[in-house]
mmCIF file as Biopython writes it, N, C-alpha, C and O atoms, coordinates in Angstrom:
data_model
#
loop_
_atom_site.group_PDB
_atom_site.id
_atom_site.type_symbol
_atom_site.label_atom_id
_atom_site.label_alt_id
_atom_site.label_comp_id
_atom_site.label_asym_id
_atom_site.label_entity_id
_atom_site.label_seq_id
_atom_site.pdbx_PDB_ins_code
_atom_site.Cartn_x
_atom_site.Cartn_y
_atom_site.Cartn_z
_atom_site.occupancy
_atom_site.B_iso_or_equiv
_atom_site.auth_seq_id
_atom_site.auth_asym_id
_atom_site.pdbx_PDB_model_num
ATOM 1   N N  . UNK A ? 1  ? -15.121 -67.907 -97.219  1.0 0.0 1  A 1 
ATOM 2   C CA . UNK A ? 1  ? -14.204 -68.134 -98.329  1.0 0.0 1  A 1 
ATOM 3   C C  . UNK A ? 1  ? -14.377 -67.002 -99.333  1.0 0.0 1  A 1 
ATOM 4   O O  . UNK A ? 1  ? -15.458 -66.474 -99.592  1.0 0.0 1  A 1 
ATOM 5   N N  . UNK A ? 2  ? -13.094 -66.652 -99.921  1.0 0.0 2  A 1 
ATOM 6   C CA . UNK A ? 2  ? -13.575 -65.584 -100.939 1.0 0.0 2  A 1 
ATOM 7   C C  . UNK A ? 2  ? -12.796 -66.058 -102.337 1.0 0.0 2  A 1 
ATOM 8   O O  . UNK A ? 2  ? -11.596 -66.228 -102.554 1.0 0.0 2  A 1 
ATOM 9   N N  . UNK A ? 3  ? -13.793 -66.182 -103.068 1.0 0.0 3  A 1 
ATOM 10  C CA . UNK A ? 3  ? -13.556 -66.623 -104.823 1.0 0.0 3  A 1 
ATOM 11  C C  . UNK A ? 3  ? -13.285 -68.059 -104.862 1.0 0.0 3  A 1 
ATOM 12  O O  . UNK A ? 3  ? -12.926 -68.631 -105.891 1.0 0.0 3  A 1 
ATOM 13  N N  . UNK A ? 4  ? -13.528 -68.862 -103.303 1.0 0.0 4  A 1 
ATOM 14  C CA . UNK A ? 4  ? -13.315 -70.751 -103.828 1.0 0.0 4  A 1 
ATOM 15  C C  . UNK A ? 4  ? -14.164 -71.476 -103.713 1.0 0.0 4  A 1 
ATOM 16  O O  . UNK A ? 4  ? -14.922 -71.396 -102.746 1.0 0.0 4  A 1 
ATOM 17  N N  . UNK A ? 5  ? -14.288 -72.323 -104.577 1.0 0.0 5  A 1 
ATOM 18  C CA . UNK A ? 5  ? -15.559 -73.182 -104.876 1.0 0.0 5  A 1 
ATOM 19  C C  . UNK A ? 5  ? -14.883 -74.739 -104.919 1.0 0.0 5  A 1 
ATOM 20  O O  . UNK A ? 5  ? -14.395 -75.199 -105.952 1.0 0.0 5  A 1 
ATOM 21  N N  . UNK A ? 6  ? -14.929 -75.444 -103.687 1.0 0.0 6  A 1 
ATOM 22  C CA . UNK A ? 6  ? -15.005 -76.982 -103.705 1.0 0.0 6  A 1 
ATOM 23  C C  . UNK A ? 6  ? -15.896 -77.573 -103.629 1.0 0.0 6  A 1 
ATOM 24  O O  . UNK A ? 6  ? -16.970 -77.410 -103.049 1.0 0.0 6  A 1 
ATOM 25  N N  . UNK A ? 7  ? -15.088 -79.080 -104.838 1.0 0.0 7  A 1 
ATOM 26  C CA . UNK A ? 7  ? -16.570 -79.968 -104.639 1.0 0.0 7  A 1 
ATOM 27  C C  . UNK A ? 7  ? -15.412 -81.159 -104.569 1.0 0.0 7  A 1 
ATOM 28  O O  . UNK A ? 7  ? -14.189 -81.117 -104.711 1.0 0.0 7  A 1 
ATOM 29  N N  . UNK A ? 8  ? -16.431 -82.347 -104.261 1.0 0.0 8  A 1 
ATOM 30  C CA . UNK A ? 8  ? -15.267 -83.251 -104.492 1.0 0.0 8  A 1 
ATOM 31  C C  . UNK A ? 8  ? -16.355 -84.799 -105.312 1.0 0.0 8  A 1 
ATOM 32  O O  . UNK A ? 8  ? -17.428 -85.209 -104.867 1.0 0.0 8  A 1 
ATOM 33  N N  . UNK A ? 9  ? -15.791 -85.209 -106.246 1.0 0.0 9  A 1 
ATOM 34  C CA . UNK A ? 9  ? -16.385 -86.018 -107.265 1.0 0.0 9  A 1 
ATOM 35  C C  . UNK A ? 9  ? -14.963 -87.267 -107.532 1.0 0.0 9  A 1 
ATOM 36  O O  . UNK A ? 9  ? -13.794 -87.121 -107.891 1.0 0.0 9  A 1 
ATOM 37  N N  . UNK A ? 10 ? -15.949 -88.704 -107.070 1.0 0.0 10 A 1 
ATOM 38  C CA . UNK A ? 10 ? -14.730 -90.085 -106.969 1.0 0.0 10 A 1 
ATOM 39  C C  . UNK A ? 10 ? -13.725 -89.558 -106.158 1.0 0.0 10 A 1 
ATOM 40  O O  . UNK A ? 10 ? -12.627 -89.439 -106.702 1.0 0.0 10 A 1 
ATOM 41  N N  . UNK A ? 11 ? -13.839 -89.156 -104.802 1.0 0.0 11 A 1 
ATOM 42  C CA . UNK A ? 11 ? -12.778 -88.702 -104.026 1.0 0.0 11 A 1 
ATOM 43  C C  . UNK A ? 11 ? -12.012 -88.166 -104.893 1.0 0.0 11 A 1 
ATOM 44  O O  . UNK A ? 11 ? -11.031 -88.909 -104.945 1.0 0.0 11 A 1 
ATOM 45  N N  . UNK A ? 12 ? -11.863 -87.255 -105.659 1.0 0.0 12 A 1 
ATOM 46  C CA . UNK A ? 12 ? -11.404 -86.667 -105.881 1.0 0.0 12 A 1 
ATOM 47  C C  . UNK A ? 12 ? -11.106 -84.969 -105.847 1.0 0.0 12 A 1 
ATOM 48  O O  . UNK A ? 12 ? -11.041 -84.560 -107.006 1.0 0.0 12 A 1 
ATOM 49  N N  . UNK A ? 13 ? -10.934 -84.020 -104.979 1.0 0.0 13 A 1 
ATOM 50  C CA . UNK A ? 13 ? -10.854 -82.794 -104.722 1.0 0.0 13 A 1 
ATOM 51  C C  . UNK A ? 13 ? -11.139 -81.782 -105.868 1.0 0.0 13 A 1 
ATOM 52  O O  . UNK A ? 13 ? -10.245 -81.964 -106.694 1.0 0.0 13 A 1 
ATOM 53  N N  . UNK A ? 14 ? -11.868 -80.923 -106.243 1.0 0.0 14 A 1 
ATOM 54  C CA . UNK A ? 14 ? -12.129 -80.271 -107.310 1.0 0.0 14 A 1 
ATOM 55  C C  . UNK A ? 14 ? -12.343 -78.513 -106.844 1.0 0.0 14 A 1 
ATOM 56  O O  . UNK A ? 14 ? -13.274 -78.008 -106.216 1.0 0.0 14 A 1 
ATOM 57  N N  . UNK A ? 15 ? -11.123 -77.872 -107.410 1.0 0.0 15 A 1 
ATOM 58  C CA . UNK A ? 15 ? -10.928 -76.239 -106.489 1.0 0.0 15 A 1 
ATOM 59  C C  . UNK A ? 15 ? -11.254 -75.984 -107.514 1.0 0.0 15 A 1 
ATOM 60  O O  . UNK A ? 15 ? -10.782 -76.683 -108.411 1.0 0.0 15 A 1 
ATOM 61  N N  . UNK A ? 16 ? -12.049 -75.061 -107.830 1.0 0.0 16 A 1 
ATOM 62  C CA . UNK A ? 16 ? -12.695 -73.388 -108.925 1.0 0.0 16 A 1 
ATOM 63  C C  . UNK A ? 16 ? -12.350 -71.914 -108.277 1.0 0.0 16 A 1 
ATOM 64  O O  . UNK A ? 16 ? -12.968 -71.314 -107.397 1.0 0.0 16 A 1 
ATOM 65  N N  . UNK A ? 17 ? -11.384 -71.596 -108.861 1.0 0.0 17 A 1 
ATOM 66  C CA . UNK A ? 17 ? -11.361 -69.882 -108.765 1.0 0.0 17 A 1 
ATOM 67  C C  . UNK A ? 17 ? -11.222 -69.419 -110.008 1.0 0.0 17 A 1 
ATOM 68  O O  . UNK A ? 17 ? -10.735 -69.881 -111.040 1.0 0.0 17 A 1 
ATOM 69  N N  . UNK A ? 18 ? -11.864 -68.190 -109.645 1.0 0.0 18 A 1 
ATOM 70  C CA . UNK A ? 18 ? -12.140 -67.134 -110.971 1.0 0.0 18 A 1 
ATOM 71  C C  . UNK A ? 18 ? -10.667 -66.511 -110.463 1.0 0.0 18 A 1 
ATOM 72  O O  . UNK A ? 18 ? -10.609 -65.983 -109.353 1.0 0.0 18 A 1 
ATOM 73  N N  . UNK A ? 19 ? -9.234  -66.610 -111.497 1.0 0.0 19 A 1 
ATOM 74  C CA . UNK A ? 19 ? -8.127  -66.086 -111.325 1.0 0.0 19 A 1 
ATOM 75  C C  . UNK A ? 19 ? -8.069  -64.429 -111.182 1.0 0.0 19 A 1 
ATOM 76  O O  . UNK A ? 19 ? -7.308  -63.676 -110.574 1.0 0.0 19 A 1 
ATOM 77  N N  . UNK A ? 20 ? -9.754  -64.119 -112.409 1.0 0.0 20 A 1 
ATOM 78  C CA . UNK A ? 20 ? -9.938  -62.637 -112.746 1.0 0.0 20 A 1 
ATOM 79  C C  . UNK A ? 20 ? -10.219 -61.763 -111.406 1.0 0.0 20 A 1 
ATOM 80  O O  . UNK A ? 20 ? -9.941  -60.571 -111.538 1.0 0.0 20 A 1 
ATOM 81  N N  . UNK A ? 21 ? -10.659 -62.106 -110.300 1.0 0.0 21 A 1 
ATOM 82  C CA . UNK A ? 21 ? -10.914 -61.606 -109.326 1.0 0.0 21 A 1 
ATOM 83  C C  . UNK A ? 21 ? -9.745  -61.327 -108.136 1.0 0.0 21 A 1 
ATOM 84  O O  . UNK A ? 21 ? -8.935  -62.088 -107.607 1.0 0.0 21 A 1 
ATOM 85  N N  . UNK A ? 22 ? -10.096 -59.534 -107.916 1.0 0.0 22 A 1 
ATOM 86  C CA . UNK A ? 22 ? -9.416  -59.626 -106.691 1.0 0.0 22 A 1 
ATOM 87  C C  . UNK A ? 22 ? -9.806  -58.779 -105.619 1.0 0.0 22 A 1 
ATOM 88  O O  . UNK A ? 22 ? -10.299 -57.685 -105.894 1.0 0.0 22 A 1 
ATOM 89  N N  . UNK A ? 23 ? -9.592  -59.273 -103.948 1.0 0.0 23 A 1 
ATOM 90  C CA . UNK A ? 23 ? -9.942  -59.092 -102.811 1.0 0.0 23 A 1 
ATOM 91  C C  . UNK A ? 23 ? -9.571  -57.794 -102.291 1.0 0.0 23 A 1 
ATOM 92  O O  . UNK A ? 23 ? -9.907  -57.462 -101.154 1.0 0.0 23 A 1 
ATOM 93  N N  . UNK A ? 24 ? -8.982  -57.132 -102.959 1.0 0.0 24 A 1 
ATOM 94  C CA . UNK A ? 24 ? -7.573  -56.049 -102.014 1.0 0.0 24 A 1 
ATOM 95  C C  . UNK A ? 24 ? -6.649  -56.525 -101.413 1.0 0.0 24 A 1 
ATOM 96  O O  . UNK A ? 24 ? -6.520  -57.687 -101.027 1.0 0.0 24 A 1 
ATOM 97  N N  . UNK A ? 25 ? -5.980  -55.689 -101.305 1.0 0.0 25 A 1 
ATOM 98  C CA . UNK A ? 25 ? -4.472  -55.953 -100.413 1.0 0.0 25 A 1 
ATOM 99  C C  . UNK A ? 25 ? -4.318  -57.000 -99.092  1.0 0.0 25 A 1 
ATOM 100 O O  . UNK A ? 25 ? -5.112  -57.067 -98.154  1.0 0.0 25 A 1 
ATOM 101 N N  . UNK A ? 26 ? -3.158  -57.750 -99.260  1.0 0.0 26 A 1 
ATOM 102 C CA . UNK A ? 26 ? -3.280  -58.683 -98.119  1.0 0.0 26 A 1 
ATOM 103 C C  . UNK A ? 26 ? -3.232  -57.688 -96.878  1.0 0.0 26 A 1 
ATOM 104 O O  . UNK A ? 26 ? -3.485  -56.484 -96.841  1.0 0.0 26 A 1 
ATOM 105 N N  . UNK A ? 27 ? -2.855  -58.505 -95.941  1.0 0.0 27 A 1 
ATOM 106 C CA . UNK A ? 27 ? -2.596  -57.533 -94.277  1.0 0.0 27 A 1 
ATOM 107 C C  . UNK A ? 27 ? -0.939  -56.701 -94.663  1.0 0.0 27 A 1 
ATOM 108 O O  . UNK A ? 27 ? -0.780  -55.496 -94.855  1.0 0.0 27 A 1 
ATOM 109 N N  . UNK A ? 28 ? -0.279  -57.368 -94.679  1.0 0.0 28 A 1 
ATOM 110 C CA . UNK A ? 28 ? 1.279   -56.977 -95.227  1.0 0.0 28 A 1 
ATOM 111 C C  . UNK A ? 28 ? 0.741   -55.526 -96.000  1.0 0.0 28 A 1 
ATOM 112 O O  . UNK A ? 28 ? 1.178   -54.448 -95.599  1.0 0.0 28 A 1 
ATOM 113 N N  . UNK A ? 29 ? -0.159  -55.587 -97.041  1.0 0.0 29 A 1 
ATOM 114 C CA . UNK A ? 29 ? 0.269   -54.486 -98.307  1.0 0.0 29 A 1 
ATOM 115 C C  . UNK A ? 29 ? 1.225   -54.973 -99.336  1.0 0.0 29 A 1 
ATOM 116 O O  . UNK A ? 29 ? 1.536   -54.404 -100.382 1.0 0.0 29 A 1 
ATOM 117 N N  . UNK A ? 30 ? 1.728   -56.350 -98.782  1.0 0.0 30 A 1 
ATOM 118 C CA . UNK A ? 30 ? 2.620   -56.525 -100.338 1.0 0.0 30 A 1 
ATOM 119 C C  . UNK A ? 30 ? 2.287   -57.182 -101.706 1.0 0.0 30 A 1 
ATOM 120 O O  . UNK A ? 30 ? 2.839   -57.200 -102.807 1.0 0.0 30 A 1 
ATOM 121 N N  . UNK A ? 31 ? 0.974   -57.801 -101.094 1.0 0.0 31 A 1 
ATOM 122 C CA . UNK A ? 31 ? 0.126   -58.622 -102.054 1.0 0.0 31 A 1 
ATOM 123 C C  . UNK A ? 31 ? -0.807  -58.046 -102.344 1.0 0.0 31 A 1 
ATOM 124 O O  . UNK A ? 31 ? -1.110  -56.928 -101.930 1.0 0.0 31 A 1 
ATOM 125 N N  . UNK A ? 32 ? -1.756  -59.093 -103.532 1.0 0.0 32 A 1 
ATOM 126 C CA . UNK A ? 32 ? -3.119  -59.047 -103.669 1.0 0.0 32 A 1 
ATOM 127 C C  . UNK A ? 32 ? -3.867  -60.093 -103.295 1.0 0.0 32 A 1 
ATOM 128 O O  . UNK A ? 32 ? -3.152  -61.037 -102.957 1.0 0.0 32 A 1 
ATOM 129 N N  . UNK A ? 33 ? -4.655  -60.243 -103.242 1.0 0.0 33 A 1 
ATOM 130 C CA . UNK A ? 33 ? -5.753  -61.067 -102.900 1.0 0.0 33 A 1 
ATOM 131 C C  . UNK A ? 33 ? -6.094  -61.534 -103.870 1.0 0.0 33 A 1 
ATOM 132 O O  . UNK A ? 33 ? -6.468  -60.496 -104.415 1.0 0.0 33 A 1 
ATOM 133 N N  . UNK A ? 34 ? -6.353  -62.556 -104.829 1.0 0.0 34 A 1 
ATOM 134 C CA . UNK A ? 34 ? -7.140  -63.262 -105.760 1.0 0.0 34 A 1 
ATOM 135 C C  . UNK A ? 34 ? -8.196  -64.704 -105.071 1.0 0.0 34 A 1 
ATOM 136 O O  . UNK A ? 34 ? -9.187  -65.111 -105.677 1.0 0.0 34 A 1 
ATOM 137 N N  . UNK A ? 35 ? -7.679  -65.346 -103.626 1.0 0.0 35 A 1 
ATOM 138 C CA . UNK A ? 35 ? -8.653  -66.339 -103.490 1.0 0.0 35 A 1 
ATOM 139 C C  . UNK A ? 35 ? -8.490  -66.832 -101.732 1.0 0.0 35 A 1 
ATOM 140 O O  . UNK A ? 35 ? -7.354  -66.524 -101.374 1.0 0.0 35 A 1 
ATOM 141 N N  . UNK A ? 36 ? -8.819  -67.104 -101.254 1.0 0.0 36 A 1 
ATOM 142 C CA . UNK A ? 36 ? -8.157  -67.369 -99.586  1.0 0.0 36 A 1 
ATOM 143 C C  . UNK A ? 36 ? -9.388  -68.039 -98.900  1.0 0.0 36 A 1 
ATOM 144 O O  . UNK A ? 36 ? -10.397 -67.421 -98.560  1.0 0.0 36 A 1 
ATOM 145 N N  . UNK A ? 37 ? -9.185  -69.376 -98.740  1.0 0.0 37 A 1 
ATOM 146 C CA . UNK A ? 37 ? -10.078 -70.054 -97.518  1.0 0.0 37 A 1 
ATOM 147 C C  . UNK A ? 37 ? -10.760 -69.586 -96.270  1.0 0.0 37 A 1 
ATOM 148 O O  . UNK A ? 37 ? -11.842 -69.807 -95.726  1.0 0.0 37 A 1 
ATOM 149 N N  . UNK A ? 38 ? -9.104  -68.436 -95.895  1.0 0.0 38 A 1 
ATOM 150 C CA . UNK A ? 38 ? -9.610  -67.120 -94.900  1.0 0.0 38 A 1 
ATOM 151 C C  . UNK A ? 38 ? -8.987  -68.742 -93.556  1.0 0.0 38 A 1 
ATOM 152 O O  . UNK A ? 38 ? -9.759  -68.907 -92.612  1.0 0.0 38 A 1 
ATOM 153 N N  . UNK A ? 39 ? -8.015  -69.492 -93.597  1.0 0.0 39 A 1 
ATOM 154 C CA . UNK A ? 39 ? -7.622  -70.088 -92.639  1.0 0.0 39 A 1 
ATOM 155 C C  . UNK A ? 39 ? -7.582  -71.509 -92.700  1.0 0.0 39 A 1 
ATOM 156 O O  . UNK A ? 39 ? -6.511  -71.747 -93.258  1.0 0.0 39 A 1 
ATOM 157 N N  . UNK A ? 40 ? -8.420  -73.118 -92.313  1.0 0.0 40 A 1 
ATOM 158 C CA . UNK A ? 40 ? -8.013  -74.050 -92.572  1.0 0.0 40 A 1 
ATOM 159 C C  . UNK A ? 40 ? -9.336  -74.412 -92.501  1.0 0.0 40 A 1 
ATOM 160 O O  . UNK A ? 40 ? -10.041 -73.750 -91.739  1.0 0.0 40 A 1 
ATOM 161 N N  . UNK A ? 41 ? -9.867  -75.369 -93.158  1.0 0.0 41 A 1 
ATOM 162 C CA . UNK A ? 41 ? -11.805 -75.526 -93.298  1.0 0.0 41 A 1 
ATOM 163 C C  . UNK A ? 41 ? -11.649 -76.912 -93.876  1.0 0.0 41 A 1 
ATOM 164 O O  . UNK A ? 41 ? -10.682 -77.434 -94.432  1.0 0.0 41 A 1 
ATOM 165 N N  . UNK A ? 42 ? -12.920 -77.395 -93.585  1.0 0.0 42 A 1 
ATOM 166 C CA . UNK A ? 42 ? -12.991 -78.884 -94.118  1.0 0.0 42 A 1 
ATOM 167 C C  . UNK A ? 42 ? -13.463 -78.888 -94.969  1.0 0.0 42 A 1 
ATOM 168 O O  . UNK A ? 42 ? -14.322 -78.079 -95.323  1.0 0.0 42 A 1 
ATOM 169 N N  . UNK A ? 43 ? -12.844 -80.255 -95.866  1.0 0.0 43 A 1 
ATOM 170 C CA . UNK A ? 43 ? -13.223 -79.993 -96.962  1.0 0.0 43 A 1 
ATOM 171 C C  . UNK A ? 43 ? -14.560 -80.871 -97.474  1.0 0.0 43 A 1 
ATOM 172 O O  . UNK A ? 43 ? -14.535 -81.967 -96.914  1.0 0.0 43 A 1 
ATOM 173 N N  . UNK A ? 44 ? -15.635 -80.743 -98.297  1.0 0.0 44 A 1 
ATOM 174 C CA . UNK A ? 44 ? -17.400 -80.821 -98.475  1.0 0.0 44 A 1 
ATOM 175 C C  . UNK A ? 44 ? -16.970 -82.128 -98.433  1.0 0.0 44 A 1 
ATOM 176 O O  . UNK A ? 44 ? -15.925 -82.543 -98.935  1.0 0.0 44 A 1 
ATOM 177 N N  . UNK A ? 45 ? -17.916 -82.873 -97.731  1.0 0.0 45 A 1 
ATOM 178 C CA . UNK A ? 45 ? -18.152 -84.325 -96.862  1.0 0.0 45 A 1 
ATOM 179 C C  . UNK A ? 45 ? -17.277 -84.863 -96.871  1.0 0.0 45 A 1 
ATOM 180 O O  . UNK A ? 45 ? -17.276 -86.019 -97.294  1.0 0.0 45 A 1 
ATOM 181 N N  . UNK A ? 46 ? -16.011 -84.188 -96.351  1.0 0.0 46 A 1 
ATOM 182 C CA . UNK A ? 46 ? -14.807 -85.117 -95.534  1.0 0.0 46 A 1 
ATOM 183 C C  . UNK A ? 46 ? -14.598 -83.950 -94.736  1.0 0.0 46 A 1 
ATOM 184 O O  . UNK A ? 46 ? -13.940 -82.990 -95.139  1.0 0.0 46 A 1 
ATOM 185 N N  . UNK A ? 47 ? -15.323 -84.029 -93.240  1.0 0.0 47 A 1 
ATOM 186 C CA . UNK A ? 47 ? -14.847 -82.976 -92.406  1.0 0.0 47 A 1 
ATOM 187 C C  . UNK A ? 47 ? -13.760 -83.304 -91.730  1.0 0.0 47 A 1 
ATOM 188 O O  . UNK A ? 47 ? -13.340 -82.375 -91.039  1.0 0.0 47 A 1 
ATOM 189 N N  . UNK A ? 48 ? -12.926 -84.642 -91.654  1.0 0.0 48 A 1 
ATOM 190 C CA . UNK A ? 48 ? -12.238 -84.930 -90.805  1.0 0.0 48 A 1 
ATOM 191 C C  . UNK A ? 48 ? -10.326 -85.005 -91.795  1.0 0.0 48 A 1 
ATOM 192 O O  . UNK A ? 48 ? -9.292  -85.533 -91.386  1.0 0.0 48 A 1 
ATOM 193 N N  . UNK A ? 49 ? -10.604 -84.167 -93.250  1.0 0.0 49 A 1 
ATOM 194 C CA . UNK A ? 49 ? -9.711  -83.793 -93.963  1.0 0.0 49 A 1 
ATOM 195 C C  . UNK A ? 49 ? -9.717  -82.092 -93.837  1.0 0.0 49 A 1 
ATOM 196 O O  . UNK A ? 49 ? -10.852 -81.679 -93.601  1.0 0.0 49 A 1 
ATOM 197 N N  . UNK A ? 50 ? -8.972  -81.317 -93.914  1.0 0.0 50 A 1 
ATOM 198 C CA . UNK A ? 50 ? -8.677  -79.895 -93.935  1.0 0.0 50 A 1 
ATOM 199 C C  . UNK A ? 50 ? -7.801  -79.308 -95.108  1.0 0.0 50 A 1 
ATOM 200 O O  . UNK A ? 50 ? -7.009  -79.968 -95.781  1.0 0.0 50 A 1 
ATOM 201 N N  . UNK A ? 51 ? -8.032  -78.155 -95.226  1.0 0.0 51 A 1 
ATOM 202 C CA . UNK A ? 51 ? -7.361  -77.089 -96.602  1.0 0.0 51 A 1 
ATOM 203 C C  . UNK A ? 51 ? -7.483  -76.188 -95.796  1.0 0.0 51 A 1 
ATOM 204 O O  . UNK A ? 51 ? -8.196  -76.019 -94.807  1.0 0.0 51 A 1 
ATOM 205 N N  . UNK A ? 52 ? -6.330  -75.315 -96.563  1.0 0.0 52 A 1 
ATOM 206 C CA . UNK A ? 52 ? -5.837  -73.680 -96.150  1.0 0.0 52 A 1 
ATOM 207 C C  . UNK A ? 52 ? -5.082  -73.318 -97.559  1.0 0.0 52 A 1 
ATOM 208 O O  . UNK A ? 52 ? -3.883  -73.459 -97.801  1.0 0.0 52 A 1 
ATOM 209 N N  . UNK A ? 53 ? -6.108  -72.812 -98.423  1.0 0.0 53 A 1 
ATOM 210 C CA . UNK A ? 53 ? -5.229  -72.002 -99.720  1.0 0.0 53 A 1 
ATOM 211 C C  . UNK A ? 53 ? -5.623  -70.754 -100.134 1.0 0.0 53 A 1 
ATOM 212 O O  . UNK A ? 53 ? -6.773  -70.389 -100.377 1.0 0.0 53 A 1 
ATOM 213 N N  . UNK A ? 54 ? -4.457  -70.026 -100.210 1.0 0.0 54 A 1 
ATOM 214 C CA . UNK A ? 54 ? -4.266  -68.550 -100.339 1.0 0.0 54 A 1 
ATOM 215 C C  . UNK A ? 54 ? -3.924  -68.456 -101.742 1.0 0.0 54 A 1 
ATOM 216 O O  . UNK A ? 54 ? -3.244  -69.435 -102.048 1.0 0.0 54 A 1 
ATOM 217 N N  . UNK A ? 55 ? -4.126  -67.646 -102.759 1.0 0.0 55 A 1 
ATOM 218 C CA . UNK A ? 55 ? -4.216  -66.977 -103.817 1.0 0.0 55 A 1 
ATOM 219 C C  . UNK A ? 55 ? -3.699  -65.738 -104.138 1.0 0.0 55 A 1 
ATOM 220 O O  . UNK A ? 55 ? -4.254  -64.753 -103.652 1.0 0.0 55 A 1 
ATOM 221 N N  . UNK A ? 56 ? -2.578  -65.572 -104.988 1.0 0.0 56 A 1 
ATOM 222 C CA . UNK A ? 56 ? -2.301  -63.962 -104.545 1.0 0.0 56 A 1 
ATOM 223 C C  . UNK A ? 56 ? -1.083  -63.692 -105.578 1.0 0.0 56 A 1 
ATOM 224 O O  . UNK A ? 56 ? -0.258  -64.497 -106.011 1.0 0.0 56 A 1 
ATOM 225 N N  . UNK A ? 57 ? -1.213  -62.453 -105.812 1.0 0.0 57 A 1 
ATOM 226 C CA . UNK A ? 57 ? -0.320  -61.506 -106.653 1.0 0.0 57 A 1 
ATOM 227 C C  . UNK A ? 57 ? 0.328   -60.725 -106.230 1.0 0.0 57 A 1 
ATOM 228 O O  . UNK A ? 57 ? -0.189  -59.873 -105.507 1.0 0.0 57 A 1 
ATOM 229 N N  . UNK A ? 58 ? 1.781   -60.689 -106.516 1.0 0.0 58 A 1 
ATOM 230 C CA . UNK A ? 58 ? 2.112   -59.343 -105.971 1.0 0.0 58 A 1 
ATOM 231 C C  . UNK A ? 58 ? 1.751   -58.179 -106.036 1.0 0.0 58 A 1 
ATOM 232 O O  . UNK A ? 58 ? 0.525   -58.089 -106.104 1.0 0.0 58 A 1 
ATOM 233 N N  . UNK A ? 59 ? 2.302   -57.191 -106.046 1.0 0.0 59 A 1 
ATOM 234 C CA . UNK A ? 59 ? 1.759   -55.562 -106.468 1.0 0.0 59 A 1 
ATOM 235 C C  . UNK A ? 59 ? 1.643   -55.131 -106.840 1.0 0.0 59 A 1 
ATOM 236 O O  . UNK A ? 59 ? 1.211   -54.056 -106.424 1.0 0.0 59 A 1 
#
């Protein structure tokens, strides 16, 4: 993962990104990078729930 931080508190899902940060250029070149799972991952002690979130600026 780059720049995401889950937790989850009363079933409830809790995402942290630092917005200030960025990765470089997506694959395209048309974006930026600010946060990306990097694909679909479970989420901390519910492995049988999944996320896929991308973060990003244009150019």
């Amino acid at each position: 993962m780059k720049n995401v931080e889950m937790k989850v508190e009363d079933n409830i899902l809790i995402i942290k990104v630092d917005l200030t940060k960025e990765h470089g250029p997506s694959s395209s070149g048309k974006t930026i990078i600010i946060a990306s799972t990097e694909g679909n991952i479970s989420i901390p002690n519910k492995e049988d729930i999944k996320i896929g979130l991308n973060i990003y600026k244009k150019k």
